[in-house]
N, C-alpha and C positions, 0 to 999 in steps of 0.2 A: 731545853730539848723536850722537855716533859709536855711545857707546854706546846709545842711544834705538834706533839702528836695526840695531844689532846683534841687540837684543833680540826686535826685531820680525823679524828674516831668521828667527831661532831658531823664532819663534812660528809664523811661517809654516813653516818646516822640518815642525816637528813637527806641524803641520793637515796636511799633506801624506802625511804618515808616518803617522798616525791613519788620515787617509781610504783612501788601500791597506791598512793594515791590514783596518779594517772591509769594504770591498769585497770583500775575498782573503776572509772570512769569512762573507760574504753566501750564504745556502744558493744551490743552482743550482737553474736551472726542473729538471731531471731530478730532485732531492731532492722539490722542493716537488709537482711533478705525481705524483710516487712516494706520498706523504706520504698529498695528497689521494686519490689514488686508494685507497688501504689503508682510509681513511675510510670510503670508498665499498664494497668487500669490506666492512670491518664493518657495514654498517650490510644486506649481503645475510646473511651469517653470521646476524646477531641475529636478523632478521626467518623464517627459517626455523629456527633455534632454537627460538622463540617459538612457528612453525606448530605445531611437534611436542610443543610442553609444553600447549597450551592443546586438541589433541588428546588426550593424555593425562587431562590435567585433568580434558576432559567427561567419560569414559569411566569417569574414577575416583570421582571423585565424586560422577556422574549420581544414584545414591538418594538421595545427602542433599540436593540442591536442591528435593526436592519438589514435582515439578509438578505441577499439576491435571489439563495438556492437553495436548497435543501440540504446540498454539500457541506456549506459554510455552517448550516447551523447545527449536522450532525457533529461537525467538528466541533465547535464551541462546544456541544453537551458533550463530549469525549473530553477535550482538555479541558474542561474545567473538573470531571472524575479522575483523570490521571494527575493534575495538582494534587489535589487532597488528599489522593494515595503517596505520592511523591512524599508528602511531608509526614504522613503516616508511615512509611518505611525509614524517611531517616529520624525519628522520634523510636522506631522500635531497635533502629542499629545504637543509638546513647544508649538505649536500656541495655542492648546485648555485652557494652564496651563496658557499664560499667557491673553487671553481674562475671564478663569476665573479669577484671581487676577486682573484685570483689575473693573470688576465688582462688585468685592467685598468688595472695596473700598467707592461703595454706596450701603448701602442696602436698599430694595426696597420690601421685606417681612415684612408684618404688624407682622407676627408670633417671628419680633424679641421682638416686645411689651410684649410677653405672656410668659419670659423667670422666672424662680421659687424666681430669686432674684427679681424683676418685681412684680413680685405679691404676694412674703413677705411683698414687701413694700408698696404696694397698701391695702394691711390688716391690716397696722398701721397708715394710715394715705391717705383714698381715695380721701380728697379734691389736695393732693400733687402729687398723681400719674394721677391724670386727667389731671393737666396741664400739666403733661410729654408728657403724650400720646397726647393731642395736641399739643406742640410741635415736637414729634416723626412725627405727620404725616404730619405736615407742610416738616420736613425734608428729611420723603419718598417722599413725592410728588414732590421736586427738585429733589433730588435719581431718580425717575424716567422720569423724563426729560432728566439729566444727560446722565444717562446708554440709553435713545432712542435716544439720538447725538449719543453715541458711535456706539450703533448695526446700526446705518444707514451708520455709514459712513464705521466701519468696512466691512459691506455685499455690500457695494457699488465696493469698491478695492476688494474685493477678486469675487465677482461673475463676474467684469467687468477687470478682470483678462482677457490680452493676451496669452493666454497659446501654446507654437508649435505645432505642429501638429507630430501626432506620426505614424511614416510613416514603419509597418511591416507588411510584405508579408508573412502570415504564411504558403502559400504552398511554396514558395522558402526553408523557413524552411523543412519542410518535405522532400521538395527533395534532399535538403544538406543531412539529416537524413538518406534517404533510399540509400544514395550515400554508405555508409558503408555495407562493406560485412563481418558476423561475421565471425571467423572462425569455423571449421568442428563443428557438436554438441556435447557439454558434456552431461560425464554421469550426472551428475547433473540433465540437462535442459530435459534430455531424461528420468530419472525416474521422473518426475511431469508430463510430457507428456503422459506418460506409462497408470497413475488412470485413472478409470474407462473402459480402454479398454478391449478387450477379445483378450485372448489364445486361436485361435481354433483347434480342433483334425480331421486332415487329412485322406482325406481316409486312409483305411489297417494302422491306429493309431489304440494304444493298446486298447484304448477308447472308440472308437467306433466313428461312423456321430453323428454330432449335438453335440456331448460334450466338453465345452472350461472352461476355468477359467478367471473372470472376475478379475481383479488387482482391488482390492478397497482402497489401502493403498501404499504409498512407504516401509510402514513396512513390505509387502511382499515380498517386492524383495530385497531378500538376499545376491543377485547378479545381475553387469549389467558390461556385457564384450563385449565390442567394439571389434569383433574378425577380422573384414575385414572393410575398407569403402573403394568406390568407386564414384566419381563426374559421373553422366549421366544428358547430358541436364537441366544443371543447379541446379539438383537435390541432394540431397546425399542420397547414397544406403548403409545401413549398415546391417552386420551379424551381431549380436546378439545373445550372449550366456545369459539365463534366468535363475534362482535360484527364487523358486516360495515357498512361503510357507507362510501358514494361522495355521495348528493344527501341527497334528505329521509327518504329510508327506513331502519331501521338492521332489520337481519338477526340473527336467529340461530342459529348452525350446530352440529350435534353433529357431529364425526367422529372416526375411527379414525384415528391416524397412525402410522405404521412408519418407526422412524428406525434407521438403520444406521452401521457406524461404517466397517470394514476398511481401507485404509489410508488413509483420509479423516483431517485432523486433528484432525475435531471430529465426534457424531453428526451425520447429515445426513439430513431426508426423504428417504426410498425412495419412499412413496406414499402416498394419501389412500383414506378409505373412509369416503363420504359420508351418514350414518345419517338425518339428518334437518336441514332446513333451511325457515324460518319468516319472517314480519315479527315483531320484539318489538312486543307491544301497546302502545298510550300509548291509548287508550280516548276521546281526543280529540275522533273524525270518528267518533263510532259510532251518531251520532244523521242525520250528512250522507245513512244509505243508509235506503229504503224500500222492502219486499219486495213484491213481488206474487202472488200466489199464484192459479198457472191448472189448473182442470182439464181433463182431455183424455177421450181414447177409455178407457175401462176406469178403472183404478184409476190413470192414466197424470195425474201433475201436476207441472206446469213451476215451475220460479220464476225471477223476470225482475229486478233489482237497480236503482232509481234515483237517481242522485247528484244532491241536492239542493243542495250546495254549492259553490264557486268554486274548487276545489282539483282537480285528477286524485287520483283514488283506487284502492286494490286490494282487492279485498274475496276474504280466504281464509275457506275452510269445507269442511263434511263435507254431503253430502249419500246417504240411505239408498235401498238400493235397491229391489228387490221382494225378493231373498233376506236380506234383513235385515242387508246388509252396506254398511259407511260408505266410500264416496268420495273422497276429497280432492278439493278443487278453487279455482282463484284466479281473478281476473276483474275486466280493469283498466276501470273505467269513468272517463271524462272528465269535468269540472266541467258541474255542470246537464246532464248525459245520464242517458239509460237504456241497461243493459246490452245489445247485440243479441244475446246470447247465453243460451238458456234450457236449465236442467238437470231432467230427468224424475227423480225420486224421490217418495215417501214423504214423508220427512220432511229438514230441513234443521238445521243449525246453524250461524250466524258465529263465526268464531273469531279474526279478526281485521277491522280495517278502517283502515287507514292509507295515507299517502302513499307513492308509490312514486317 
C-alpha cells in the first residue's frame, strides 16, 4: 500500500514538474502580439507589392490584351485593382481572426461574472459566489495586463511596419487608356445616345417650322439603320435611317449624325442633322379621307380634307403653287370631321394618310 502511494506522490511530482515546465515554455502575449502583428506588416508589404506588379503588368502588356474600347480596358485596370485589394482584405480578416482568438483566451469583461448559471448559483448560496467573483477579478485584472503586453506590442510591429512604397502614375494610365481607338459606332451605343434628343422638321417638312419629336425612350425606336458612314477629321459621319414611334403612328427619319470620340470612352453623338422626316405609309385609312376641290378669285383653288372614319387621322402631301413649285404640308383631322384648314394651289398630291 505504501508502495501504491509512493507511486502516486511520484506521478503527482512529475504532473507538477511537466506543468512548470510547459507554462515556463508557453510563448508570452509580447511574442504572440509580436508574431500577430508581423502578420499584419505582411499582409501591407504583399498588398503594395502587388499594387506595383499589376501596375507594371498593365503597362507591359497593354498591346497584347487587345481591346476594342476604352470600356474593356478601363475594366481590366479596375479588376485587376479590386483582386489585389480582394486578397488584401481577406489576409487582413486572418490577421483580425487570429488577434481576436488571441484575446480571448484572457478575458477581461467583468460581464462574464453576470452569466445566468453565475447567478443561479449566487441565489443558493451568495456567501460562495462572492469568493468567486473575487477571485474572477483578481483573474481579470492579470487578463488585463495580459492582453495590454499583447495590444502593445501587436500595434507596435504592425504600425512600425516598413511598407514599399507604391509608385502609380494614374495619368500614364489614362494615356495608355485613351491610346485605344474603338471601332466605328454601334447601333447599340448610338440608340442610348439617341434619348432625349430631338428630331427636328425642316423647312418645306410636312410638319411645319419648329415641330420635332423628342426620343424619350429606346423603346421608340423601332429602328436604327447604319445606312452610310464616312471618317472626316477624325470624326465619324453617319446616315441614319429612323423608325420613330410612341402611340399609333410610326415615323420615319433620315438624318445626319456626327459622332466624336476625344476623351470619351466610346464614340458619342455630337449632333443631329435632320434631312427629312415622314409618317411610313400602311395605305390602311387611304380610303377614310375625301377631297374637296374649291375654286376661288383667278386661278386661286382651295382644297378642304374630310375624315370619314372613327379614327383621328394626318393627312401628309404636296401641294403646287402658281410658280410650279411643290409644298409640303400635313393636317391632322379628327374622326368624322372636316379639315378647317384650306390650301391654295394648282394642283395636289397625298402622300400619306395614317394615324397619328
Amino acid at each position: 500500500m505504501e508502495a501504491v502511494n509512493h507511486f502516486k506522490n511520484i506521478a503527482l511530482l512529475l504532473g507538477v514538474i511537466i506543468f512548470a515546465l510547459f507554462s515556463a515554455c508557453s510563448p508570452s502575449p509580447e511574442s504572440i502580439g509580436k508574431k500577430i502583428g508581423q502578420q499584419d506588416c505582411d499582409c501591407q508589404k504583399e498588398y503594395a507589392n502587388e499594387q506595383n506588379k499589376i501596375y507594371q503588368d498593365f503597362l507591359v502588356n497593354f498591346d497584347s490584351y487587345g481591346f476594342k474600347n476604352r470600356t474593356e480596358a478601363r475594366q481590366k485596370w479596375q479588376d485587376m485593382q479590386d483582386e489585389a485589394k480582394m486578397l488584401f482584405e481577406q489576409c487582413k480578416e486572418k490577421v483580425g481572426h487570429n488577434v481576436k482568438d488571441a484575446r480571448s483566451k484572457f478575458p477581461t469583461s467583468p460581464d462574464d461574472l453576470l452569466d445566468p448559471k453565475s447567478l443561479e448559483k449566487a441565489m443558493k448560496n451568495p456567501k460562495k459566489y462572492a469568493n468567486e467573483v473575487a477571485k474572477k477579478q483578481v483573474e481579470f485584472a492579470k487578463n488585463q495586463e495580459i492582453v495590454k503586453k499583447f495590444d502593445e506590442a501587436y500595434n507596435s510591429v504592425k504600425n512600425g511596419c516598413s511598407v514599399p512604397e507604391v509608385v502609380i502614375d494614374n495619368s500614364i494610365i489614362s494615356a495608355k487608356i485613351l491610346s485605344v481607338i474603338p471601332q466605328s459606332p454601334n447601333v447599340e451605343k448610338l440608340k442610348q445616345d439617341l434619348v432625349r434628343r430631338r428630331i427636328i422638321e425642316q423647312p418645306n417638312g410636312y410638319f411645319g417650322r419648329g415641330w420635332s419629336w423628342q426620343i424619350n425612350s429606346v423603346d421608340e425606336l423601332k429602328k436604327v439603320e447604319i445606312v452610310k458612314e464616312d471618317k472626316a477629321s477624325g470624326d465619324y459621319v453617319l446616315d441614319v435611317l429612323l423608325h420613330l414611334q410612341k402611340d399609333a403612328g410610326l415615323y420615319e427619319a433620315d438624318v445626319r449624325i456626327i459622332c466624336v470620340l476625344g476623351n470619351n470612352d466610346d464614340w458619342t453623338v455630337d449632333f443631329i442633322e435632320t434631312k427629312d422626316i415622314r409618317i411610313v405609309k400602311t395605305g390602311r385609312y387611304d380610303n377614310c379621307i375625301v377631297t374637296e376641290i374649291r375654286r376661288g378669285w383667278g386661278n386661286a383653288t382651295s382644297f378642304q380634307f374630310t375624315n370619314n372614319c372613327d379614327v383621328n387621322l394626318v393627312i401628309g402631301g404636296q401641294i403646287m403653287g402658281s410658280n410650279d413649285d411643290w409644298t409640303r404640308f400635313s393636317s391632322r383631322i379628327n374622326a368624322n370631321s372636316t379639315s378647317s384648314t384650306a390650301y391654295n394651289g394648282r394642283e395636289y398630291k397625298i402622300d400619306f394618310i395614317e394615324r397619328q
